[in-house]
N, C-alpha and C positions, 0 to 999 in steps of 0.2 A: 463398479469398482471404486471411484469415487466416497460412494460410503464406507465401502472397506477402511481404503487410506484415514479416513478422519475418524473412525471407530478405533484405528490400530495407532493412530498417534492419539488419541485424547483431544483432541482440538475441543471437543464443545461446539456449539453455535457460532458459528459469524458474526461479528459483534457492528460489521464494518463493510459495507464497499463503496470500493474508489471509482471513481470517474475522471475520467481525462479529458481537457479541452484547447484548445487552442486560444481562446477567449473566457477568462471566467465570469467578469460581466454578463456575457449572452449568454452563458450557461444556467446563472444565476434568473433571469429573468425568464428564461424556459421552465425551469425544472421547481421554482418556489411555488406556482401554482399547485404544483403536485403535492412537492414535500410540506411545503409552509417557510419559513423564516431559515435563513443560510447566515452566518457568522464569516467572516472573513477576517481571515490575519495572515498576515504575513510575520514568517520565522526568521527572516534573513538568511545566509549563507550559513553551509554547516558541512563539513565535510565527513563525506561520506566513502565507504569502497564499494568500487564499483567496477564490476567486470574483473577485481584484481589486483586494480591500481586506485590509491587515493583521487578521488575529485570532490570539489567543491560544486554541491548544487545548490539552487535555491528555488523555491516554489512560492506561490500564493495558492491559499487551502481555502476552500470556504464548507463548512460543516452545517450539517443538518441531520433532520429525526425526522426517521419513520416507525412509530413505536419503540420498539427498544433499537431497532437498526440504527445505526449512525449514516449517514450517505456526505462522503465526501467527495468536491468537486474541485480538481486542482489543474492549475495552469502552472506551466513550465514553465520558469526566467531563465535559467542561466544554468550552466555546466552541466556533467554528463549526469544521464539518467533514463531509467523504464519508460520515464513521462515521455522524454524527448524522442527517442525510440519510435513510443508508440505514434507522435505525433510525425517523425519521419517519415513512418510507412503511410500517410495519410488516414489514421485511424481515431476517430474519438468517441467518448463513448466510454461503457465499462472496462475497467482495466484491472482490478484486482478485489481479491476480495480477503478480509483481514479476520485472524482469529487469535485471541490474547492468548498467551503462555504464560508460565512461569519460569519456564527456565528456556529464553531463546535459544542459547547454543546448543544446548542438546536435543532443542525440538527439530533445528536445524541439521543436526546429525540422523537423526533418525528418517527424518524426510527424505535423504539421500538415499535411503532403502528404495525409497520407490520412486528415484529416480529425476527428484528434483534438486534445484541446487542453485545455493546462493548464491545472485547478481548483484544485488543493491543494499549496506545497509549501514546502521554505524549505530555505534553506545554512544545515547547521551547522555549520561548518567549512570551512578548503579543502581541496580533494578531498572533503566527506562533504557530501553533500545527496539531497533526495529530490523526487519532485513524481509527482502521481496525475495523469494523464490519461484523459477520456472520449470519445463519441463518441457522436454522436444516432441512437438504434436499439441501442446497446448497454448492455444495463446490467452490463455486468464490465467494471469499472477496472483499467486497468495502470499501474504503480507500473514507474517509472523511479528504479534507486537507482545512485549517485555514492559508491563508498566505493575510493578510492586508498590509504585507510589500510590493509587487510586485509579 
């Protein structure tokens, strides 16, 4: 069914999966052997909607390449979010996996057909926005990303 969904929305390939840590350090020092060379930046805060209501989160991301996959490795700072969530439940590990759009909000409408639905996400910019969506019985998030810029 899974192919169904991503055949009937267009998505394309997966450009992206996320990982979640409680540590991105030890993440980093685990997983570079595999991947190779991981980038890290920090975004600062930026608020985002979440669950409904404005909150300010903030993350440290560290990026990396598996051929054309991107594999990103992110630790939770501060305020609400999917990361935090997943780190509640005591879980790290994959947490989502991302596919570019061109037009988020109506990908994000359409997604609602089968039954998922936006938790986490915010415009920052025009053409650049992002939003996680889940779905009840699944615990891997798909990250809808909007970037017209490159």
């Amino acid at each position: 069914m899974q192919d169904a969904i991503g055949e009937q929305l267009e998505l394309g390939p997966c450009d992206q999966i996320g990982f979640v840590f409680a540590d991105l350090e030890a993440a980093i020092k685990r997983y570079e052997p595999i991947f190779g060379h991981f980038e890290v930046q920090e975004f600062g805060s930026f608020e985002y909607d979440y669950r409904g209501e404005k909150d300010h989160c903030e993350l440290k991301i560290a990026f990396g390449k598996s051929g054309d996959l991107e594999i990103e490795l992110i630790e939770w700072v501060s305020g609400g979010s999917p990361h935090k969530e997943f780190l509640e439940r005591g879980r790290e590990g994959m947490h989502h996996m991302r596919f570019r759009v061109d037009d988020l909000d109506a990908k994000v409408r359409e997604a609602e057909a089968f039954g998922y639905r936006a938790i986490w996400g915010t415009r920052f910019a025009e053409g650049l926005a992002v939003a996680y969506l889940e779905r009840d019985g699944d615990p891997l998030l798909v990250e809808l990303f909007e970037n017209l810029h490159g």
